[in-house]
N, C-alpha and C positions, 0 to 999 in steps of 0.2 A: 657669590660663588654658586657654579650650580653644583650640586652634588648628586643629581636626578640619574649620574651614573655609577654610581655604588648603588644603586636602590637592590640590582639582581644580587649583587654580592653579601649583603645584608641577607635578603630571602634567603637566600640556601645558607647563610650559617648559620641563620635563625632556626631555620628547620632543623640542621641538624641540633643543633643544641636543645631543641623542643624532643626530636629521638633521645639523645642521650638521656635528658628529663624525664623521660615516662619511665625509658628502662631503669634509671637507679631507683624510679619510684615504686618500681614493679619487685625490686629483687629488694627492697627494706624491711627490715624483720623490726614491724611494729614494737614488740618486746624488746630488743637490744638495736638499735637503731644504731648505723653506722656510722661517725662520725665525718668520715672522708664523703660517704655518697651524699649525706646531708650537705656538706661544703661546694657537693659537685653541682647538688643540685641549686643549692643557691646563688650559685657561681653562674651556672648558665641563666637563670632568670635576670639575674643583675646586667648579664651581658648585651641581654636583650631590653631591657631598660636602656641602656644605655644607648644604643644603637638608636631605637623608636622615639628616643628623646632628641637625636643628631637632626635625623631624618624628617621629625616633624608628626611621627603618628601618633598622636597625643593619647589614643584612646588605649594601642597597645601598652605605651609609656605606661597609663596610669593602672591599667591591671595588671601589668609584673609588678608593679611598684606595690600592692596591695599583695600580691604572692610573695614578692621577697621577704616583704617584714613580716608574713608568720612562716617564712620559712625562716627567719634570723630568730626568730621567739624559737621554734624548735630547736636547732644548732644548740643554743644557750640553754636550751632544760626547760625554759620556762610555759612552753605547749607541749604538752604529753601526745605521742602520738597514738592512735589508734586506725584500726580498716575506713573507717566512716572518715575520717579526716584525710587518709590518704587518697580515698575515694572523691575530696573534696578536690584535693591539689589536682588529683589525672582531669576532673569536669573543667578545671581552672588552664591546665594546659591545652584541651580541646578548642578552649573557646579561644587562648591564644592563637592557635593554628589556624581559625577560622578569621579570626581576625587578620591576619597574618595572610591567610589568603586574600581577602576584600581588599587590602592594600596591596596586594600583587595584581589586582583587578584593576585597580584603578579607582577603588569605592570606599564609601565609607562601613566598618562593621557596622553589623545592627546595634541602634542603640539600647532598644530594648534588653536585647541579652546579656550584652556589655552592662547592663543599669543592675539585671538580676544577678551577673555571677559579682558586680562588686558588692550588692549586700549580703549574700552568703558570705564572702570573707570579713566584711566587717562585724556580722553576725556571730561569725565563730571566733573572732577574737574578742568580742565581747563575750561571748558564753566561757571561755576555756579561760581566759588568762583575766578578763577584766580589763580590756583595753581596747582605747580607740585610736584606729588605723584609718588615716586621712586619706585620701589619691586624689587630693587637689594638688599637694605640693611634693611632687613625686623627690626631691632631694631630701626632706625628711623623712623620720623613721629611726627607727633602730640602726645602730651602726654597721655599715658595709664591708666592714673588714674582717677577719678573722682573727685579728688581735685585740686587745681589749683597747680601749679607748684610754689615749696618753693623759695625764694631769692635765697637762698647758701644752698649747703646742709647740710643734716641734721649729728650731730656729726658719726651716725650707718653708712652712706652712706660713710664718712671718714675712717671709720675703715676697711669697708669693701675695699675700696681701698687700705687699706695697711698704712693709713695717722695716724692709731690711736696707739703711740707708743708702749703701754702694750697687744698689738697684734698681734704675728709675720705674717710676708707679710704669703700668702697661706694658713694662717689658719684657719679653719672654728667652733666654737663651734653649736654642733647641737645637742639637745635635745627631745629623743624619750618619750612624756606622754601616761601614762595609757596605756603602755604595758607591757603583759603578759612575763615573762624570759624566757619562750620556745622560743616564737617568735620574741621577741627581740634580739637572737645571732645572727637569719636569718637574720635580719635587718642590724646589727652590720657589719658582712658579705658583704654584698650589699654595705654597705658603702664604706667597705676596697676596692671597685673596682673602687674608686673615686681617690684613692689616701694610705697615711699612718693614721691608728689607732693610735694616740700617747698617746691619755688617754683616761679610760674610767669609768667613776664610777655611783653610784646612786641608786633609788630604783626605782620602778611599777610605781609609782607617774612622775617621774623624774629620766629619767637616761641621763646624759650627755657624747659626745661624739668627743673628740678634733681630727678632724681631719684636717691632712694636706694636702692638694691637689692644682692644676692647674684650675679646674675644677668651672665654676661660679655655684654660690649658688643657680640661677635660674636652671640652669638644674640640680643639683641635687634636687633639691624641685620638678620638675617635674616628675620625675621619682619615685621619691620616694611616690608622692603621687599618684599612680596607684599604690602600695602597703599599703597602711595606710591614715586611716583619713588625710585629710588637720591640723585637729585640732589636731591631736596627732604629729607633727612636727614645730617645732620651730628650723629658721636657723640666725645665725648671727656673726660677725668677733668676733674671739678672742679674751677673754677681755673687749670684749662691755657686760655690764650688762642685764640681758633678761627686756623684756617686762616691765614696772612698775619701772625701776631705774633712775638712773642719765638720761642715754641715751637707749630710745626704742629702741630694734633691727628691725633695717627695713627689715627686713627679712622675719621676725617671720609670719609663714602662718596661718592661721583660718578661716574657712567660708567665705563668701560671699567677693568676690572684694569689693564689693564697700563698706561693713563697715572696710573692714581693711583700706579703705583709710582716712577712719574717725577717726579710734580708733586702737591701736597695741591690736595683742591678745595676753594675757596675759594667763601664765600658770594658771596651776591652786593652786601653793602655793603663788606665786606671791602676794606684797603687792599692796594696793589699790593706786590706780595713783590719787595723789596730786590734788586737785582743780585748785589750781595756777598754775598748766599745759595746757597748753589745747592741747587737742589729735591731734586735728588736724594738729599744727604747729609739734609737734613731728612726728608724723607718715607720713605724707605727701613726697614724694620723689621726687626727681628732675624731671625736663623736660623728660632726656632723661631716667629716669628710668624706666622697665615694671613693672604693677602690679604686686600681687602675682598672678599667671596661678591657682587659686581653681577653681575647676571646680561648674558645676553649681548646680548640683544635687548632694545629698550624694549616695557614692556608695560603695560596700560590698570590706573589706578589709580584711589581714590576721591579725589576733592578734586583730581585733577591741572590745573594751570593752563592746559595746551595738549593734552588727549587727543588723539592720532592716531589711534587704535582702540579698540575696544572689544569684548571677547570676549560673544557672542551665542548662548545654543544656538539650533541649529538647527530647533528644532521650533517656536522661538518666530516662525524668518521665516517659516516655511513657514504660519503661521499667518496673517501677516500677507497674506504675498501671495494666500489664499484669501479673505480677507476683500478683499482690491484685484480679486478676478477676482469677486467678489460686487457688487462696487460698479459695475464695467463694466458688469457683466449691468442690471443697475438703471439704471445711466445710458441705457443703449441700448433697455430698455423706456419710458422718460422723455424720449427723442430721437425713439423713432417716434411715442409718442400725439403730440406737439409737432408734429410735423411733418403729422402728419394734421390738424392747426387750421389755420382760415382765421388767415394773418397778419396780417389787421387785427384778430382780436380779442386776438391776441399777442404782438403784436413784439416788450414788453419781457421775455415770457417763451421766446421764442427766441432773443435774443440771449442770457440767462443760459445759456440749454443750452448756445448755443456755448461759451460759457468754460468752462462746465463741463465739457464734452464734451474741452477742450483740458487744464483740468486734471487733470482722470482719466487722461489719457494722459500727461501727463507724470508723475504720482505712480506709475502702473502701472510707468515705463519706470526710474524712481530705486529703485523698490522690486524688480524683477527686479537691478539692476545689485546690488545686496545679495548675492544667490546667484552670481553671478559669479567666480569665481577662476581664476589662471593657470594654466595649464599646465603649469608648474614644478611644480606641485603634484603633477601623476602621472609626469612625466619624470624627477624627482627622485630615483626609488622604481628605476630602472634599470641607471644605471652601476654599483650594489654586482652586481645580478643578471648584467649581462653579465661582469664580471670573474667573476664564479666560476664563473660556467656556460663560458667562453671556455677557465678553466683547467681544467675537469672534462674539456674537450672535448680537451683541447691544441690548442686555437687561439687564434690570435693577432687581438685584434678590437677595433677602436677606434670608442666610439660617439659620436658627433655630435650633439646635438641643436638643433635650428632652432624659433624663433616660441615660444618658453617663455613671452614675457607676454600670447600669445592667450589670450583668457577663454573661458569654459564653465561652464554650470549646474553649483553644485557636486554635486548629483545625479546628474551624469552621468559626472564627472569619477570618481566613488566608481563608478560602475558600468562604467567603460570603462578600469579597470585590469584586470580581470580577463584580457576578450580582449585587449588590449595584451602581457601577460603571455606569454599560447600564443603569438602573434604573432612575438616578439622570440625564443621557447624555438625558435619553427620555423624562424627565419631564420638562426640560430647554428646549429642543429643540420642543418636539411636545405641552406640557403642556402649559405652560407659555406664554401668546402672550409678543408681542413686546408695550411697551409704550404706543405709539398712538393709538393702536386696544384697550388696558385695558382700556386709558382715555378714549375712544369712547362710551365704555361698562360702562363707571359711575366707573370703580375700580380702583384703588392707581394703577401709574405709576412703582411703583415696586413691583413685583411678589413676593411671599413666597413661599420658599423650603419650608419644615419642615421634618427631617430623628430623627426618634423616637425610643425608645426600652423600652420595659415590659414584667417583669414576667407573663407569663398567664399557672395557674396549673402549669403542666412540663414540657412546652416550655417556650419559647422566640418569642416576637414578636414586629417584626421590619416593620416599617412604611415610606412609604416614601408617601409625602403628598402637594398637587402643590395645590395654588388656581386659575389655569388658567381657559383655556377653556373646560377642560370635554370632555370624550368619544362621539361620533357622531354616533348612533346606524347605520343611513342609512347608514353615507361613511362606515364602518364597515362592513358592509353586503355587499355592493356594489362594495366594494374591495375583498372581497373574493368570493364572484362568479364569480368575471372577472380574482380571479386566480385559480378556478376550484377548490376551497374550499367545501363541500357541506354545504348548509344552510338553514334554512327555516326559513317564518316569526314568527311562534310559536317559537321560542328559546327565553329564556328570557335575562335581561338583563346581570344577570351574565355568562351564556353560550357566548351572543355574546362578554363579556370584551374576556372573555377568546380567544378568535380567533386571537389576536394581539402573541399571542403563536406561534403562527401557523409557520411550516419553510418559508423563504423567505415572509412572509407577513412582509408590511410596508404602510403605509400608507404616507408616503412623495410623494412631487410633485415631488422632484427632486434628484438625489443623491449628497449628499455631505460627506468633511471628517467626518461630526459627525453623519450622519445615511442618510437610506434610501435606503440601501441594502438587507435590510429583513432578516439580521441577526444580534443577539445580545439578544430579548428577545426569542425567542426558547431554546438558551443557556442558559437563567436566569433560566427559569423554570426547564430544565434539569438538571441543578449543583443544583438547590437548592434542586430536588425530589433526587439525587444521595445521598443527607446528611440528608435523611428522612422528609424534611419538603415539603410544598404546599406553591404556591401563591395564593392571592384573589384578586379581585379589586372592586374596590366601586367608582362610578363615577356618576357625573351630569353635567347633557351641561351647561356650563356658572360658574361652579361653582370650576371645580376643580376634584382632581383624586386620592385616596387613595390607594395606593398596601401595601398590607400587607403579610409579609412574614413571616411564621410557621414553627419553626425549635424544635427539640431538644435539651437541655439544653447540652449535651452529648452526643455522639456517643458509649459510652464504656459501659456505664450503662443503663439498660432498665426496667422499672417497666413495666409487664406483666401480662398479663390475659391468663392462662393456660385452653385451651381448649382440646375434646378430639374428635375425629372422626376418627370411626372405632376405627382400634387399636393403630392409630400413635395420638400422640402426639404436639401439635402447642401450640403457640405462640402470642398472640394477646397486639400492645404496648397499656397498660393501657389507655394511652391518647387519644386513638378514641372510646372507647367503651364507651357509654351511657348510655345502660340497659339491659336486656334480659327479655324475654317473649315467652308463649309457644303459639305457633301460631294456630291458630282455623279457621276451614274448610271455616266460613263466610267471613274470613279477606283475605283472599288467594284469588285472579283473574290471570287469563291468559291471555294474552295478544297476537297479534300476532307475530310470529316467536317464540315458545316457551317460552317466557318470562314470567316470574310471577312478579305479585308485592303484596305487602302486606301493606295494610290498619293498619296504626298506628296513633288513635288519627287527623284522616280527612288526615292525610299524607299517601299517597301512596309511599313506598319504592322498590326500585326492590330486588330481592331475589336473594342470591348469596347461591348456595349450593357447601358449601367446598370440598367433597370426589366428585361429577361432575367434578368441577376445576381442580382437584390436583389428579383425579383418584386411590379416596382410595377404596382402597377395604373390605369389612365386616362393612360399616358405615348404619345407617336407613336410610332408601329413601323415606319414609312416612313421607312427611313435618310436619303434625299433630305433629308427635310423637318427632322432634327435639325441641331443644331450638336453636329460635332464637334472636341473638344477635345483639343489633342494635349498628351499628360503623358509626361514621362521619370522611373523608379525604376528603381533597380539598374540602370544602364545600359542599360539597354531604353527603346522607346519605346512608346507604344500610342495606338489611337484610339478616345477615350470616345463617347458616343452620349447628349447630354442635350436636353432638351427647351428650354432658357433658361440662361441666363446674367443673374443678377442684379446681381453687382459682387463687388469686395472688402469684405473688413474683418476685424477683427483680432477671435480669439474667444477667450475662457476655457479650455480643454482638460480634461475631465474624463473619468477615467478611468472606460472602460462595465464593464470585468472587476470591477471592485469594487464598483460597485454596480448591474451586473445581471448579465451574463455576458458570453464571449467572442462575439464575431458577426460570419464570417466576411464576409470583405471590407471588415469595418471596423475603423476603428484606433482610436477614442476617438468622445468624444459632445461637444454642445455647447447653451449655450442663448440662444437668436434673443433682438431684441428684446421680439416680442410674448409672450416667455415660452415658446414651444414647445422641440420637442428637436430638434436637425439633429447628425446623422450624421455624424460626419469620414472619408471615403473611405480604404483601403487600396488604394494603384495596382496593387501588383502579386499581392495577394491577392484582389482585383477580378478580373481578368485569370485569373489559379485559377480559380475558382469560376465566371467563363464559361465557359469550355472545360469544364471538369467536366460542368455543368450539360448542355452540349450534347452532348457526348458521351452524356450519358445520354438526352436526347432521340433521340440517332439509335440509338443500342440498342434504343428502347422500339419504333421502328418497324422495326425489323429483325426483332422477334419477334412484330409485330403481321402478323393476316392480310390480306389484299391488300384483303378487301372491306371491310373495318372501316376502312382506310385511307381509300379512295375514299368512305366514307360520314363517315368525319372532314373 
């Protein structure tokens, strides 16, 4: 049989079962150790034994096998836990991961590493406990189950040896529930490559399946369930009654390890199991028996009665929602000819638009919520990183996280790990003093992270939040004049956060692996403005340092403010624009080097004129006569200079870098109804590129001669 197609499906449960792994190992309180998170975590190693035993990756096989049995000595009492030990198990889950990847490679892990982390565990089971833990023969060890291990076995354990005589040797009765008869012949199928189909009968409820094979019931139950519910699979010897009779099938898989080791799962016609039983003495299996291998999580199977999920590559949504930002585009070409028709010759073909027009927006907004996922997804990736980096530091630093089931494009989510990353490495290492400097200062000997996410309007904003020592305005200034930074005392506080932006700025005394090379946040603010958001900071000496990062909910979808200048057409995202107002000769000042700003409400803005910028031509040049439009980025505000104001509406986002080139002051492209191209606006790379632009206007007349002037 080949099974070289579960290989993907294996990987990502692995994985996640390797996440879940770190985090109960991350939240264990060495002192009172939790009994459940111990079970969870032994649970997922075993499940992953099991799997890399199916599958053939011997070498994964045999280091869970080497991790489970001293996680089965802890569970039992008999390893006391400590930081250095659980320090042992997170190195032991790495090298799983990596292993774990080289077989998603195609490769074999390295041996070497594979050869040092198994003698560290044999190491420490010999130091702590006095025992030696084999990983040649990965089915011994300490016992697999969570119940203690039976007297004698149990009658199903007999049968399944061959020992129960209404059972012949090799045979297996196995019962496929609540499958569908399409799917169930594929199954049927799958089976026959165990061995011989000798009988088959039943219905959707309960179809039973005698087969006869070499093959132990463990690996077929493993296999089988990376096809099918765990609970839609019951296996047990020939002749042994299912679930609820004389004798439980020890077999029989369903949910969670650890209650099957409590209670047999029972089908679902199955009669109710006798009082004067007790589940436990039934179901429990010998020493050397392994649990059932159910994995930990439920996951999407074929024939499943009630899918909750379904595993998707990615390329295939992104496919889909270019074809739903294709379909807008089309609707919205098909909304404007419509609407240019006299309505008496078409009222029943505008009322179709409308519907259509309503559900194209809702299919656009069901098919975006696809790419959607929490938060949790990149906060998850943190508490391992602040514990080591906290102890690399010798600091003491407890991280908090807030709003983990905020959603976010998962495109963005993969691309805002990175700056998150530098973020949390700056705030551990420059934020947070060390122990002694806090108790000095009156404050708790350990530091607070806190990395936060909320809705705000049509972004997202994510926080990361230290209560150390606060921004230093002088070293600040002081450090960037001495790197030829330009600065003055007049910049406020938020201009001077911003300077730690800067390329090669650092303020560290010294360099080491974790900073003080002057790069990492130049980069943060770069990836994040590449995915249309800003950073801000907010800081007080002694107090502490808030970064807050402003992103888009999406990158595919843009709710717009359609402007008009001259005769081209732009783009303004919804989400910076303010208000608009028509500006008056009083409120207008000049300033030197060509500069205007404009007076709104005691706020002085500067004035950014679109068709100067962007060199359109036939736009008004008489500031009076525009509407100006007031937009806030990066915490600034400015005032645009357009000719009209069209309306809203919501556009397709298509990136201009990939298919033409980069173009200053804009950030992406778009296409109108009529089919044309309209420009999506960069506010504060707009705002650039004015001032640029005019400064080199007034150079050009600084070098021009007085008459040439007067004759221009």
């Amino acid at each position: 049989m080949d099974i070289s197609e579960f290989y993907e499906t294996f990987f990502e449960e692995a994985e996640e079962l390797l996440g879940d792994m770190e985090r109960h190992l991350l939240e264990l309180d060495v002192d009172a150790p939790d009994a459940e998170q111990l079970n969870a975590i032994f649970r997922a190693a075993h499940s992953i034994k099991g799997g890399a035993g199916t599958f053939g990756f011997d070498v994964l096989q045999h280091t869970t096998h080497l991790l489970e049995n001293l996680l089965d000595y802890t569970r039992h009492g008999e390893l006391a836990l400590r930081r250095d030990i659980v320090n042992t198990f997170l190195e032991t889950k790495d090298m799983l991961h990596d292993q774990l990847d080289a077989y998603r490679q195609g490769t074999e892990p390295d041996p070497a590493a594979f050869e040092r982390i198994c003698q560290t565990l044999k190491q420490l089971a010999l130091d702590e406990i006095g025992k030696k833990v084999d990983d040649d023969a990965p089915g011994a060890g300490p016992s697999s189950t969570d119940a203690p291990a039976a007297a004698s076995p149990a009658p199903a354990e007999k049968a399944s040896a061959g020992g129960d005589e209404s059972g012949a040797e090799g045979r297996l009765s196995i019962a496929l529930l609540g499958i569908a008869e399409k799917d169930r012949e594929l199954l049927v199928e799958e089976l026959a490559n165990f061995g011989e189909v000798i009988e088959r009968s039943g219905d959707v409820a309960r179809y039973e399946v005698l087969l006869e094979t070499s093959t132990s019931s463990d690996d077929i139950e493993m296999v089988m369930c990376f096809i099918i519910e765990p609970d839609q699979l019951e296996i047990r010897a020939a002749g042994v009654p299912a679930a609820g009779g004389s004798a439980a099938g020890e077999s029989a898989v369903g949910g969670d390890a650890q209650q099957q080791a409590s209670a047999p799962a029972a089908a679902p016609e199955a009669p109710a199991q006798s009082a004067d039983k007790p589940a436990k003495a039934e179901s429990a299996p010998a020493a050397s028996q392994p649990e059932a291998k159910a994995p930990a999580k439920p996951k999407p199977k074929a024939g499943a009665s009630g899918e909750s999920s379904i595993r998707v590559p990615v390329n295939k949504v992104d496919q889909i929602i270019n074809l739903v930002g294709e379909l807008i585009i089309t609707q919205s070409m098909l909304d404007q000819t419509v609407s240019e028709m006299e309505t008496t010759q078409g009222g029943a073909l505008v009322t179709g638009m409308s519907l259509l027009q309503r559900n194209a927006r809702d299919l656009q907004e069901a098919v975006m919520s696809i790419r959607m996922v929490p938060m949790d997804y990149v906060f998850s990736r943190f508490p391992r990183l602040v514990r080591d980096l906290a102890a690399k530091l010798d600091k003491d630093v407890e991280l908090v996280t807030e709003g983990e089931s905020t959603e976010l494009d998962k495109s963005l989510t993969e691309r805002i790990i990175d700056p998150l990353t530098h973020l949390v490495r700056n705030s551990l290492d420059h934020g947070i003093e060390s122990p002694d400097k806090r108790e000095a200062a009156g404050k708790s000997r350990t530091g607070r992270l806190t990395l936060s996410a909320q809705h705000q309007g049509g972004n997202i904003l994510i926080e990361v939040i230290d209560d150390g020592a606060g921004l230093n305005r002088e070293k600040l200034l002081a450090k960037a004049q001495s790197s030829g930074i330009q600065t003055s005392d007049s910049m406020s506080d938020d201009e001077v956060w911003q300077l730690i932006f800067a390329p090669g700025f650092s303020t560290a005394d010294e360099v080491s692996d974790v900073s003080g090379r002057g790069v990492g946040m130049d980069v943060v603010k770069r990836n994040i403005q590449a995915m249309g958001g800003h950073v801000e900071i907010k800081s007080k000496m002694g107090q502490g340092t808030n970064t807050r990062i402003v992103l888009p909910l999406t990158l595919a979808i843009l709710d717009g403010m359609s402007i008009r200048v001259g005769e081209e057409m732009f783009i303004l995202p919804l989400g910076t624009v303010l208000e608009s107002l028509q500006p008056r000769k009083e409120d207008l000042f000049a300033m030197a080097g060509d500069d205007v700003v404009m007076k709104v409400r005691d706020e002085y803005l500067p004035v950014v004129a679109v068709h100067q910028a962007l060199d359109v031509a036939g736009a008004n040049t008489e500031m009076t006569k525009c509407i100006a439009v007031i937009v806030q980025s990066e915490g600034r505000r400015y005032a645009l200079l357009v000719d009209d104001l069209i309306g809203q509406q919501q556009v397709v986002v298509k990136n201009l870098e990939t298919n033409y080139r980069k173009v200053p002051g804009v950030s992406a492209a778009t296409i109108l109804g009529d089919g044309s191209v309209a420009l999506i606006l960069d506010v504060t790379d707009l705002h650039r590129l004015s001032r640029t632009k005019r400064e080199a206007q007034s150079a050009r007349r600084q070098n021009t001669p007085a008459k040439e002037v007067e004759a221009s």
